[in-house]
C-alpha positions in Angstrom: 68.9 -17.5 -51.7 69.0 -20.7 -51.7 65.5 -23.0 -51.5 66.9 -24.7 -48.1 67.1 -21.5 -46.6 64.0 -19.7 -48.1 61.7 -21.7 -45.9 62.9 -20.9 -42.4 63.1 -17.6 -43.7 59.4 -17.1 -44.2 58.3 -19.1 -41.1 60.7 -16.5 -39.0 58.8 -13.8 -40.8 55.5 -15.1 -40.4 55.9 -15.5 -36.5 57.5 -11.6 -36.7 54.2 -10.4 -38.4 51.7 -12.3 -36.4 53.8 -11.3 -32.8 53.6 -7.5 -34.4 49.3 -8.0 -34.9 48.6 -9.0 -31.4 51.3 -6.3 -29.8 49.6 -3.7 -31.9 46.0 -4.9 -31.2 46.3 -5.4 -27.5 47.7 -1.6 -27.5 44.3 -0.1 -29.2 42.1 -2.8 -27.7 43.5 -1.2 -24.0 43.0 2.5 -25.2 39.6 2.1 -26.3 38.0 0.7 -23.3 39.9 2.3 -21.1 37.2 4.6 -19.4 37.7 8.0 -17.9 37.0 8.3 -14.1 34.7 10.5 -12.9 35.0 12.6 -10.0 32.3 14.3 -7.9 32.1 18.9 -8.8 31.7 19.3 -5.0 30.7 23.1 -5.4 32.4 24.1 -1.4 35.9 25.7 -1.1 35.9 23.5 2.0 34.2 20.1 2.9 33.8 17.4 5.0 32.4 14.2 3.2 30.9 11.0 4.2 28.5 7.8 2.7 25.1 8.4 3.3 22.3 6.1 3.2 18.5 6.9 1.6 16.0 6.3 4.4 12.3 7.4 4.2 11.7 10.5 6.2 9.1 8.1 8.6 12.3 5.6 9.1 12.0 2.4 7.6 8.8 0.3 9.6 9.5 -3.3 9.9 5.9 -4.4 10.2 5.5 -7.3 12.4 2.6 -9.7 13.8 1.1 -9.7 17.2 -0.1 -13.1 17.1 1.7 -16.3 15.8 0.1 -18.1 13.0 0.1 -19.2 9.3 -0.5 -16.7 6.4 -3.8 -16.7 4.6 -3.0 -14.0 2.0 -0.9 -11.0 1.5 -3.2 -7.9 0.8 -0.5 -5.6 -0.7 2.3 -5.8 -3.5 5.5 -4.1 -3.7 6.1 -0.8 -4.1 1.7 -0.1 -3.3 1.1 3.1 -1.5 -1.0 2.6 1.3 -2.7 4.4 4.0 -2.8 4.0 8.0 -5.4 1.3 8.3 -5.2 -0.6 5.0 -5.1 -4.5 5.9 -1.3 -5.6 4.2 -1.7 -9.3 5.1 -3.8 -12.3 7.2 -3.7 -15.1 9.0 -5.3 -18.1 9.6 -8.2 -17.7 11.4 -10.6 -20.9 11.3 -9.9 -21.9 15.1 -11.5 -19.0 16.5 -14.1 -18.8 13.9 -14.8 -22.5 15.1 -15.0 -20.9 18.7 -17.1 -18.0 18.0 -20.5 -20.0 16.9 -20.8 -22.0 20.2 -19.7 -18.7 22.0 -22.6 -17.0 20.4 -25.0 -19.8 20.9 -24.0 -19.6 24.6 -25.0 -15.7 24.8 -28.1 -16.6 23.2 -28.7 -18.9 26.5 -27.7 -16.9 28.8 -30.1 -14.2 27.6 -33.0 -16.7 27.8 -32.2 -17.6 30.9 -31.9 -13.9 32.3 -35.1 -13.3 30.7 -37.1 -16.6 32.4 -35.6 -15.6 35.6 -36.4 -11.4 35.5 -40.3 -13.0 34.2 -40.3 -15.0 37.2 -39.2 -12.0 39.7 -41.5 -9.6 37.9 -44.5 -12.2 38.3 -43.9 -12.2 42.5 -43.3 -8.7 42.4 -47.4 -8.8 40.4 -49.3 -10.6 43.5 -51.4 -8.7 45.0 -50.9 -10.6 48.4 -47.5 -9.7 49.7 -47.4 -12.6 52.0 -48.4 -14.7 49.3 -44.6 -15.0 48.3 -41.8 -15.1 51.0 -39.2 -12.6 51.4 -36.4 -15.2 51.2 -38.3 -16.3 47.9 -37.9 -13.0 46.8 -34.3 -12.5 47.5 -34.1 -15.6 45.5 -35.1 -14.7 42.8 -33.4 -11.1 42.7 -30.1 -13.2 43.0 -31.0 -15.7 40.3 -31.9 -12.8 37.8 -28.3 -11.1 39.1 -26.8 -14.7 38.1 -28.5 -15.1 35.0 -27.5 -11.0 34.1 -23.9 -11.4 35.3 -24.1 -14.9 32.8 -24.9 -13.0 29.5 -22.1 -11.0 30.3 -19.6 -13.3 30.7 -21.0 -14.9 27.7 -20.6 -12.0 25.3 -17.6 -10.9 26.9 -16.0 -14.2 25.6 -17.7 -13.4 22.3 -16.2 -9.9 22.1 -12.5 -11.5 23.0 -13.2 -14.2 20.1 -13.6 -10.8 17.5 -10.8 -9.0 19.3 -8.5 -12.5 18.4 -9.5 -12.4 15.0 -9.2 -9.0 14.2 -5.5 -9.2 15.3 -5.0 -11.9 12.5 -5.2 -9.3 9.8 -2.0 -6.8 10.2 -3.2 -3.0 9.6 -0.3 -0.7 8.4 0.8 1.1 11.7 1.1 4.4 9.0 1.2 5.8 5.8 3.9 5.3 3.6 4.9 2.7 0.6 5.0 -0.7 0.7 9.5 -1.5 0.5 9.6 -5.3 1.3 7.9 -8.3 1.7 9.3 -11.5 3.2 5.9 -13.5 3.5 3.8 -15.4 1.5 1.0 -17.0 2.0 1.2 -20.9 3.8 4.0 -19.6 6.0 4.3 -19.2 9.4 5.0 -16.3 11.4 6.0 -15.9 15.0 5.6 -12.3 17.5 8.6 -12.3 18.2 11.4 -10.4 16.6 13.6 -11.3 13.8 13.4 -10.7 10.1 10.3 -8.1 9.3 7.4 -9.7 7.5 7.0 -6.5 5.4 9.1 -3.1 5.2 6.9 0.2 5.1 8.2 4.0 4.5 6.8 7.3 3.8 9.1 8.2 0.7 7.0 11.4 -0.1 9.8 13.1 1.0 13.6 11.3 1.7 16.7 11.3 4.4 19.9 10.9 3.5 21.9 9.9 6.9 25.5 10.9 6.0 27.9 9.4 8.4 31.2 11.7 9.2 34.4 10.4 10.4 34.2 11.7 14.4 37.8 13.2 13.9 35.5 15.7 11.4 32.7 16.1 13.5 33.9 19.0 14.8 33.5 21.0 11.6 30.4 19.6 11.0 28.0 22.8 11.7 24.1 23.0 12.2 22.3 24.1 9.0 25.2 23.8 6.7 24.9 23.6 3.2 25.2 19.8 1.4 24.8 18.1 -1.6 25.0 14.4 -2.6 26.6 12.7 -5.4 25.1 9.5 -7.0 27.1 6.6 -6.6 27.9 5.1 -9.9 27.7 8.4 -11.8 29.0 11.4 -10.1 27.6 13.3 -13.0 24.0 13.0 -11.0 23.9 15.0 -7.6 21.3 16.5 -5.6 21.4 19.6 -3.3 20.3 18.5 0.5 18.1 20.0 3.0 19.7 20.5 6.8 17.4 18.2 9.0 18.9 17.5 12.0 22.3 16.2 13.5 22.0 13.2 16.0 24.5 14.6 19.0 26.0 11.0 20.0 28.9 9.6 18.3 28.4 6.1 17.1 30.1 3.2 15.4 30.2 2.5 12.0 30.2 -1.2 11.2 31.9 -2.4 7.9 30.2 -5.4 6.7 32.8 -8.2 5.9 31.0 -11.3 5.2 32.2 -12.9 8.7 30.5 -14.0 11.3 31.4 -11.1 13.5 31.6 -7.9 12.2 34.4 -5.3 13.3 34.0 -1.7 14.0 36.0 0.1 11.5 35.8 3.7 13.5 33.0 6.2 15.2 30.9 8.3 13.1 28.8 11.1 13.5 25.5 11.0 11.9 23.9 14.0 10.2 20.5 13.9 8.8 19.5 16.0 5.1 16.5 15.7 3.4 15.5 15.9 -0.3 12.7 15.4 -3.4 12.5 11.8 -4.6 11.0 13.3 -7.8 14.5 14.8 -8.5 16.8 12.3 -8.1 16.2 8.4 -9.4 17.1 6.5 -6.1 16.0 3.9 -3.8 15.6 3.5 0.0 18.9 1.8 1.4 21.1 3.4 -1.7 24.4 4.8 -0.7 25.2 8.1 -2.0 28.7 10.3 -1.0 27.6 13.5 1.0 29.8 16.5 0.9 29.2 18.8 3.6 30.5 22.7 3.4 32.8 23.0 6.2 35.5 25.9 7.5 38.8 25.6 6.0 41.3 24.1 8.2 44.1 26.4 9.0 46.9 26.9 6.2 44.6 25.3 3.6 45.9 27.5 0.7 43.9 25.3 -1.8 40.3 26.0 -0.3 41.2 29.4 0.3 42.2 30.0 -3.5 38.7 27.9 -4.3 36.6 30.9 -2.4 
């Protein structure tokens, strides 16, 4: 071969070998990460299936505030277990403490003053003369000790109110259960009226699954029925379910799109199983898919060969 042809010779060869390399290595690069899909061992001849959401078995407890005001401190962290009672977070309370030492001065008064004037009535009621006080200086005084009584209550009912106010700036938890969420912290203000909670409490000794069926299945859908859930993410992990209850109204089930208005995708029925969060690593709000044993539908020779 001549030299004038031996070098576009080689460079066609080269670009055939190279070509070759990346055709060959795409090929195994594809069949080695191509991953095996999974599907759920539903152990039922015959199902009905749904998602179902983890809830605590109290229902989640958006804690709010009765009163309006600014954050002091946040008593609780997430994830804390805490009883009915325990104090979860504050708020500002220095305007009624500034109103309570005047308020208590001003029982203090008022007591003085009830105890000059029941002195004086208890003096005239001491003479030995009768007609040496009047009997409309007498009534007199009765009122003016009725006054001064009916005073020191007024006063230390506006004391008590002061306490009442400032024991509704710390938040209690309504009930016992875990602490989920918190969307405070401390310098912020919070309002009493509705709207995002301030902190998200659940009894998760013991968790719901609320499977919702597709209401053209509800019908097979049948109290006490057996039901397991699959782990979404790895089918591999599934839990049997407790029967709790069935909710008897048909709802709708909203599929969340990201606009401003979400649609109604279709009506579900909502069916309510219980399990042990010691056996099964999951969280409150995770989706799991529920599979329901169900009668087989008529002519269903595959769930009849499954029994």
């Amino acid at each position: 071969m001549k030299a004038s042809n031996l070098i576009p010779a080689l460079a066609v060869l080269g670009v055939g070998v190279t070509l070759a390399a990346i055709v060959f290595d795409g090929q195994g690069e594809a069949t080695s990460t191509t991953a095996s899909v999974d599907f759920p061992n539903v152990p039922y001849a015959a199902y009905v299936a749904g998602p179902g959401v983890v809830e605590s078995q109290s229902g989640d407890i958006a804690v709010g505030s009765p009163v309006a005001g600014i954050v002091t401190a946040v008593r609780v962290t997430w994830g804390a277990l805490v009883d009915a009672g325990t104090p979860l977070f504050e708020l500002d309370k220095r305007d009624l403490e500034a109103q309570l030492l005047p308020a208590s001065a001003k029982v203090q008064e008022a007591r003085a003053a009830a105890d000059q004037a029941t002195g004086m009535l208890e003096l005239a009621e001491q003479v030995p003369d009768h007609r040496a006080v009047s009997a409309e200086e007498m009534k007199t005084r009765r009122a003016h000790v009725a006054m001064t009584v009916a005073a020191v209550a007024s006063a230390q009912a506006e004391v008590d109110r002061l306490r009442k106010e400032m024991a509704l700036r710390t938040v209690l938890a309504p009930a016992t259960g875990k602490v989920l969420q918190i969307n405070i912290h401390p310098g912020e203000a919070v309002t009493s009226v509705g709207g995002t909670p301030l902190l998200l409490l659940g009894d998760v000794r013991r968790l719901w699954v609320r499977a919702s069926i597709d209401q053209n299945d509800a019908w097979r859908v049948q109290p006490g029925a057996k039901a397991t859930a699959f782990l979404r993410g790895n089918p591999r992990i599934s839990m049997p379910l407790h029967f709790e209850h069935i909710e008897p109204a048909i709802v709708p089930r909203a599929v969340v799109t990201g606009d401003s208005t979400e649609r109604v995708d279709s009506r579900v029925l909502q069916v309510v199983y219980s399990f042990d969060p010691a056996r099964l690593p999951v969280y409150v709000g995770q989706w799991m898919d529920v599979y329901i044993e169900a009668p087989a539908l008529p002519g269903d020779k595959a769930a009849e060969s499954r029994r």
